[in-house]
MIZA-993421 format. One line per 5 residues: their letters; for each residue y, z, x of C-alpha. Coordinates in steps of 0.02 Angstrom, whole numbers. Layout:
a = Y,Z,X ~ ... $
This chain:
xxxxx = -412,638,-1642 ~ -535,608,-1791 ~ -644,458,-1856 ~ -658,425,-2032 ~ -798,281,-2077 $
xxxxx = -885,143,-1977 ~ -740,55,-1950 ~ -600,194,-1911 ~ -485,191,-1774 ~ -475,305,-1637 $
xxxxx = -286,320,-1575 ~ -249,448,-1432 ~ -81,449,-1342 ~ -65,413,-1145 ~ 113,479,-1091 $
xxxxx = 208,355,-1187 ~ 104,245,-1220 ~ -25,233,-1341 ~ -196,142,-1340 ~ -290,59,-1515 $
xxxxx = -436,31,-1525 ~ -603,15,-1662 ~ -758,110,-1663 ~ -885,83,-1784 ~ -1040,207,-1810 $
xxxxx = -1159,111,-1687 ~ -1248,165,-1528 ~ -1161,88,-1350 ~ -1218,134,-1185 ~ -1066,236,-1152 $
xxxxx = -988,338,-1290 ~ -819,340,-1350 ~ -759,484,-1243 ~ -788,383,-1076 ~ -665,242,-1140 $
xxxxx = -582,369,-1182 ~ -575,459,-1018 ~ -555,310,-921 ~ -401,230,-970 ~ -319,415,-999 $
xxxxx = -354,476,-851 ~ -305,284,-776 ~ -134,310,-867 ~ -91,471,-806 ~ -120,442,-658 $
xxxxx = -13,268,-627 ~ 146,338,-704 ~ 236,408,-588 ~ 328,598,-680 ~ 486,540,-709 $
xxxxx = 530,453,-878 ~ 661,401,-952 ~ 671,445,-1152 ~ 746,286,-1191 ~ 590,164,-1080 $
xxxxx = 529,46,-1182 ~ 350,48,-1209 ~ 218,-71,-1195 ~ 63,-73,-1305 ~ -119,-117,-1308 $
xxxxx = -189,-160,-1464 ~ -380,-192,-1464 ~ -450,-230,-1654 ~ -622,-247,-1570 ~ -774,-135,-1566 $
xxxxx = -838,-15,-1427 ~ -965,-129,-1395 ~ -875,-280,-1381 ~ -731,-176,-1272 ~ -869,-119,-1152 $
xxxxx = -906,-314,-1165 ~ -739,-387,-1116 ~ -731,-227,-983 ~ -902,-296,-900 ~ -869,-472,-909 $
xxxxx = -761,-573,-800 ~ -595,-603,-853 ~ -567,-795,-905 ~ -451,-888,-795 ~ -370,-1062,-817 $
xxxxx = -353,-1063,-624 ~ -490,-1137,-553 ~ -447,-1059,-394 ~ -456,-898,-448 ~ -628,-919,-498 $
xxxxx = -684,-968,-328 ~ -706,-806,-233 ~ -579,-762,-103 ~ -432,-866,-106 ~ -323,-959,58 $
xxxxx = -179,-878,70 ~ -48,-958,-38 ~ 99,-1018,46 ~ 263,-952,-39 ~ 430,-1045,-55 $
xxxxx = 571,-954,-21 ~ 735,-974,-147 ~ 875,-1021,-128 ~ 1026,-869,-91 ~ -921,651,-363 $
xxxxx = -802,640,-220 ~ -633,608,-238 ~ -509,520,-144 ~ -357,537,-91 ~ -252,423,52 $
xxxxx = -108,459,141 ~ 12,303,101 ~ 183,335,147 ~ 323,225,137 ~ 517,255,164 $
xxxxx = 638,173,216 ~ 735,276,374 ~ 772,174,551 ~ 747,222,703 ~ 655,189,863 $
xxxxx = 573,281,1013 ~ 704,325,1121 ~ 584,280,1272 ~ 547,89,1241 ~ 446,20,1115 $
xxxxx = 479,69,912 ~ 342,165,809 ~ 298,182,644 ~ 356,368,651 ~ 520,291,744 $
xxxxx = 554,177,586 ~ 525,328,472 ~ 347,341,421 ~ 240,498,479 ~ 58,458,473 $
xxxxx = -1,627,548 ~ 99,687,406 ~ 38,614,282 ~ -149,665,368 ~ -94,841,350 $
xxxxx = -61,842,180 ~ -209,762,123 ~ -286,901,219 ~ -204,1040,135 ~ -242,955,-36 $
xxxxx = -425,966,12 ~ -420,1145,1 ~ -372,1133,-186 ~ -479,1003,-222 ~ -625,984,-123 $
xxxxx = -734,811,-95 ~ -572,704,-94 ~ -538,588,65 ~ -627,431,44 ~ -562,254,-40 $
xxxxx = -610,268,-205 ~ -637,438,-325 ~ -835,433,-401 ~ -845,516,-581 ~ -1028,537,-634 $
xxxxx = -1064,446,-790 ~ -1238,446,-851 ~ -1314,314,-712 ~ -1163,236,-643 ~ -1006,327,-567 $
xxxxx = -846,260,-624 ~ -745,236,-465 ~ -556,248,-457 ~ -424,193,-348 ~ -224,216,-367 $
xxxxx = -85,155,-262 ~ 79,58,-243 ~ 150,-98,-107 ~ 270,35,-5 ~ 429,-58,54 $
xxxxx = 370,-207,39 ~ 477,-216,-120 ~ 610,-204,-15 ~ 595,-398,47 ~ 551,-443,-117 $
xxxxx = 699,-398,-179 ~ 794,-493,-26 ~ 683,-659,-41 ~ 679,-657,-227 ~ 489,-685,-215 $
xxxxx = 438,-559,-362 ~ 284,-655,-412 ~ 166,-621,-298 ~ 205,-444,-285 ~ 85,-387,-415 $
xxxxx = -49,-483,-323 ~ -27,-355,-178 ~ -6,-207,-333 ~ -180,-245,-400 ~ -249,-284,-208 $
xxxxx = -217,-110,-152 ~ -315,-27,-263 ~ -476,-163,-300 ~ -501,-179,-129 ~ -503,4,-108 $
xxxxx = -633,59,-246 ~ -738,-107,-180 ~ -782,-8,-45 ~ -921,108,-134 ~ -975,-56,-215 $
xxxxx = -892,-39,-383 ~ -848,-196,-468 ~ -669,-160,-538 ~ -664,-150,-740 ~ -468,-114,-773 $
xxxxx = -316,-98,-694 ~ -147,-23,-772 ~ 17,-28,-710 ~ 195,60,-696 ~ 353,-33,-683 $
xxxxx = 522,58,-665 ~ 694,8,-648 ~ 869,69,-696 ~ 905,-78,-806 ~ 742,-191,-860 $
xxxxx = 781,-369,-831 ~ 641,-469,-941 ~ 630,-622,-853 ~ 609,-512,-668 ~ 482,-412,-739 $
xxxxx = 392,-540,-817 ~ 371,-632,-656 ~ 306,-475,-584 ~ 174,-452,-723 ~ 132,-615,-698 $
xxxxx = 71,-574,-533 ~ -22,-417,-602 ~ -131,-549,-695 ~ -156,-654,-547 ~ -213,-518,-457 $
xxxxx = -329,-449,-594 ~ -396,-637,-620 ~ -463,-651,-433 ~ -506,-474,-455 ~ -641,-510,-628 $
xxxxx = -546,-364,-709 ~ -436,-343,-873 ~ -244,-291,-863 ~ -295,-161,-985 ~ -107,-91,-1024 $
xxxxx = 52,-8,-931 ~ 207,57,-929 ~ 407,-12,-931 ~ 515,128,-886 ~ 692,98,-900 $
xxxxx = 806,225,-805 ~ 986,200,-786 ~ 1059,272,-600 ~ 897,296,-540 ~ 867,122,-450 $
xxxxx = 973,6,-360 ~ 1045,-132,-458 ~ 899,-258,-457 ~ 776,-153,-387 ~ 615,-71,-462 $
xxxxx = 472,16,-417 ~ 278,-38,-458 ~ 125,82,-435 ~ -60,20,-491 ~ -219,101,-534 $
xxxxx = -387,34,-551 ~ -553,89,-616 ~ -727,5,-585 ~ -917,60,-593 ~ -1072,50,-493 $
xxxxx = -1246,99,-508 ~ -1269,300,-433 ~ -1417,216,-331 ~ -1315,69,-277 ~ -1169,172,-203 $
xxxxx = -1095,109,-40 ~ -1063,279,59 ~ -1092,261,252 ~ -1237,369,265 ~ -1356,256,307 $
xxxxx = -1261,197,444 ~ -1343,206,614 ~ -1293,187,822 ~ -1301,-24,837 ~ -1236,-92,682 $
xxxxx = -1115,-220,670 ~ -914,-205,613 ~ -886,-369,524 ~ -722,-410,481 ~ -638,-532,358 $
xxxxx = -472,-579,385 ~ -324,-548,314 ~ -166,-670,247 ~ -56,-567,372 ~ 58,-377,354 $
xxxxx = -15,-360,173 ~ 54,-219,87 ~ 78,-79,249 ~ 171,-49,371 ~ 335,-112,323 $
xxxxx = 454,10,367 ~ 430,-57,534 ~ 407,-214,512 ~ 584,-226,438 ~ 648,-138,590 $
xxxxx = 582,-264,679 ~ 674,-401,575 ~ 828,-314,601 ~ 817,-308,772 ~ 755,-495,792 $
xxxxx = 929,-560,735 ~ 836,-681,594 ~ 840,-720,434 ~ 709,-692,318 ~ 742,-914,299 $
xxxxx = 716,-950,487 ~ 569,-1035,559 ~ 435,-887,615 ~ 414,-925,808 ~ 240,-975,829 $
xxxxx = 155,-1114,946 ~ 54,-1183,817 ~ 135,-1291,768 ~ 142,-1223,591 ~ 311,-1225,495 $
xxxxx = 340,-1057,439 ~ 484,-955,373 ~ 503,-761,429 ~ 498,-719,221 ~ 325,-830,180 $
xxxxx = 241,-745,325 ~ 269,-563,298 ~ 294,-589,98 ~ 124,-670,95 ~ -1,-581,-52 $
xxxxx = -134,-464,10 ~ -302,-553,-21 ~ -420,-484,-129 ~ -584,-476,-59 ~ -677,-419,-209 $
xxxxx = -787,-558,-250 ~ -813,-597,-87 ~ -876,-412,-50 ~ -975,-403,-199 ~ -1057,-571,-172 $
xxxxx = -1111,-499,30 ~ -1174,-328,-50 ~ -1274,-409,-182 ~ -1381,-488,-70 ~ -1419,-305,21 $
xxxxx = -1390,-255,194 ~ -1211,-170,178 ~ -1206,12,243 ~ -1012,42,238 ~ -817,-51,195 $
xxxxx = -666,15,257 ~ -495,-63,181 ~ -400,-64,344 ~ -214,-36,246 ~ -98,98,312 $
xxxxx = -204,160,484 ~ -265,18,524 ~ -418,3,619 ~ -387,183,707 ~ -383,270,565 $
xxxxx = -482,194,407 ~ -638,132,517 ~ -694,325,557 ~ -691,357,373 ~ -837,273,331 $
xxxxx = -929,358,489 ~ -1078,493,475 ~ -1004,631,610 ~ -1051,604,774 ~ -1021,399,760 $
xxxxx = -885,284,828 ~ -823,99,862 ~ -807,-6,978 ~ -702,-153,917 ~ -708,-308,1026 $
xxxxx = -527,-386,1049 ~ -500,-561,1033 ~ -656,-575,943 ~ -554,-643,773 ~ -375,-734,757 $
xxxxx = -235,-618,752 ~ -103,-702,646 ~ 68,-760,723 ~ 160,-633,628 ~ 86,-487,697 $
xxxxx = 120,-568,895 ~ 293,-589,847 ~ 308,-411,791 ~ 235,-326,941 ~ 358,-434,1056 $
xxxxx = 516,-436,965 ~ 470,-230,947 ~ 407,-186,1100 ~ 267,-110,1015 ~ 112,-22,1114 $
xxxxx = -54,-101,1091 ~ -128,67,1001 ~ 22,74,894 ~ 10,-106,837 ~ -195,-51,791 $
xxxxx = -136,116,693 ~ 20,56,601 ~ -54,-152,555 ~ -209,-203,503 ~ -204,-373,642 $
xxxxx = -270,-514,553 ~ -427,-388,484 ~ -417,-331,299 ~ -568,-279,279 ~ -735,-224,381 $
xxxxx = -905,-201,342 ~ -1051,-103,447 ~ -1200,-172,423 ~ -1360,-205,518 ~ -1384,-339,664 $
xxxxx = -1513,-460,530 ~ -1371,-433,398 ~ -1234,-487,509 ~ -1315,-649,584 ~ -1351,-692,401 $
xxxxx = -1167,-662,343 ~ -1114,-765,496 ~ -1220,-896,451 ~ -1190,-898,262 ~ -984,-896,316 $
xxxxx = -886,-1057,286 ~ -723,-1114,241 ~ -618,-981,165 ~ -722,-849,166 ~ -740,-863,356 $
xxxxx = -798,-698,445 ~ -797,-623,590 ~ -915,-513,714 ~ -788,-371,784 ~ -885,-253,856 $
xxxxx = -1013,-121,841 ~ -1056,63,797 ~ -1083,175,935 ~ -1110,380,995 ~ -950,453,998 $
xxxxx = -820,458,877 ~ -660,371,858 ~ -615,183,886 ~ -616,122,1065 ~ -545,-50,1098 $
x = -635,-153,1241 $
């Protein structure tokens, strides 16, 4: 890589992909090489290994300047949607048609039936191993000490750029069966914004990775669509990704997405949990429903209900339904909504409650020594998740480990900071008080 002149461009090569942009002589509060280790180290790690030699590629081309790149990375991205411009959106009701540290989560997803021969089905019954995945992470930590929380921190200069990578599991698996494929990038981007919101970053970029065995444009455009959506609510730019065409590799019709974001906060503004003390408050937001975990049992559950993904969900809400709108429904995106609650102080810790749930992503925000005690029936727990536990059979502590309940996201704070955030809540960005920190560590359900 070389610059020649004021105006030269610097061209480096991402996989397969590669990445314009201009750079003229002139000072910029980050230099070239953090752009440039950014969106490299972005790329590499949302493609997934395999390629095919024959994937088409898709291009970024930015004929700007560092400074006004830095600009459009800082800024919030314009929208024509005036609902995604309004902080955290209602969940959208989907039609179904016709026919310094690191991190590192354990997110597994696959696709194997089965059920405890005893009674009620698990998560491990339907395939997924989260002690497993626990394990590994733990073994990785050995190579690569400091990872384990939601976000990775890189120190740059005053700020750490935080980063956040992940995919939507086998929830691709009812997209594919409803045919819903545009709101599936909305739960691509959610996974990892909402995840690097959590040390207070506000997200910059996001890049994704699209694979299938034969690329059909107007699928994948509805998917991409999505991706914007999702980086719209999010104030970020869709910054580039990758099309990888593999034949035999996928299912006919199916593909595979994975997402990675990367965002930036002040080093003394940094949202880590140490501050947090015996007799704070959990408060919790809630979610649109299943979001983007736990769906290897959730389609066991399906299976074993006798429904179609087009029959009414049984609820006594009176609320019309269908099984697909309520467990396709889009992960929200809380970042705007977070950011707007930190900036006005108080905030000691987040947890994303994704694959977990409250058992196990609460205690990762924890000093040692520290606990919860969640209050149930202090929030609404959507009709989706009652009709899974019944039709399942499914144990009350498996339910809290596998789902995240009607709770996507919770915040520790003090006891002034909560009974202001109750106060200031109202309409959609409704909030609720779910419990409270105490000695002892775990989560203990009262």
């Amino acid at each position: 890589m070389s610059t020649e002149g004021p105006s030269s461009l610097l061209s480096f090569q991402t996989r397969r992909r590669r990445i314009r942009f201009s750079a003229p002589d002139t000072s910029n509060p980050f230099p070239n090489s953090a752009i440039i280790f950014a969106v490299t180290a972005a790329a590499a790690a949302a493609a997934p290994p395999r390629l095919s030699s024959s994937a088409p590629v898709r291009r970024v081309r930015l004929p700007m300047s560092t400074d006004q790149l830095l600009h459009l990375l800082r800024s919030p991205a314009a929208s024509s949607n005036p609902a995604a411009r309004q902080g955290l959106r209602s969940p959208q009701r989907l039609r179904l048609p016709q026919a310094a540290s690191g991190m590192r989560r354990a997110s597994v997803a696959c696709s194997s039936s089965g059920s405890r021969g005893d009674g009620g089905m698990t998560y491990k019954g339907a395939g997924v191993d989260i002690d497993a995945g626990t394990e590994l992470v733990r073994r990785i930590a050995k190579m690569a000490p400091g990872i384990g929380g939601f976000g990775g921190l890189f120190p740059w200069g005053d700020d750490y750029l935080v980063a956040g990578t992940d995919g939507v599991g086998t929830k691709l698996k009812l997209a594919f069966e409803t045919g819903i494929h545009d709101t599936i990038g909305i739960d691509l981007v959610a996974m990892s914004v909402n995840d690097i919101v959590t040390s207070g970053a506000k997200p910059l970029f996001f890049l994704d990775y699209f694979a299938t065995s034969k690329l059909d444009v107007d699928l994948a455009e509805k998917v991409i669509r999505g991706i914007v959506d999702g980086c719209q609510q999010s104030d970020c730019v869709l910054l580039g990704g990758e099309t990888a065409e593999m034949p035999g590799f996928y299912a006919e019709g199916e593909y595979d997405l994975s997402g990675f974001a990367v965002g930036a906060v002040k080093k003394d503004k940094v949202i880590d949990g140490k501050n947090i003390v015996e007799g704070d408050v959990l408060i919790g937001l809630p979610s649109s429903g299943v979001h983007s975990n736990g769906f290897s049992l959730a389609r066991r559950v399906l299976e074993k209900s006798g429904l179609n993904l087009s029959d009414q969900l049984p609820r006594n809400d009176g609320i019309a339904t269908t099984v697909g709108e309520a467990l396709m429904a889009p992960t929200v995106i809380y970042v705007k909504q977070v950011l707007e609650i930190i900036g006005k102080g108080g905030v000691k810790g987040l947890a994303h409650i994704t694959g977990g749930g409250f058992t196990d992503n609460i205690p990762r925000v924890f000093p040692s020594g520290l606990g919860a005690k969640i209050f149930t029936g202090s929030w609404e727990v959507p009709p989706v998740f009652q009709w899974l536990q019944q039709v399942g059979n499914i144990e009350d502590a498996e339910m809290r480990r596998t789902f995240n309940m009607g709770i996507g996201m919770v915040l520790v704070v003090s006891k002034e900071t909560a009974d202001r955030i109750l106060k200031d809540s109202q309409g959609s960005n409704c909030v609720y008080r779910i419990g409270e920190v105490i000695q002892g560590e775990g989560v203990h359900y009262t």
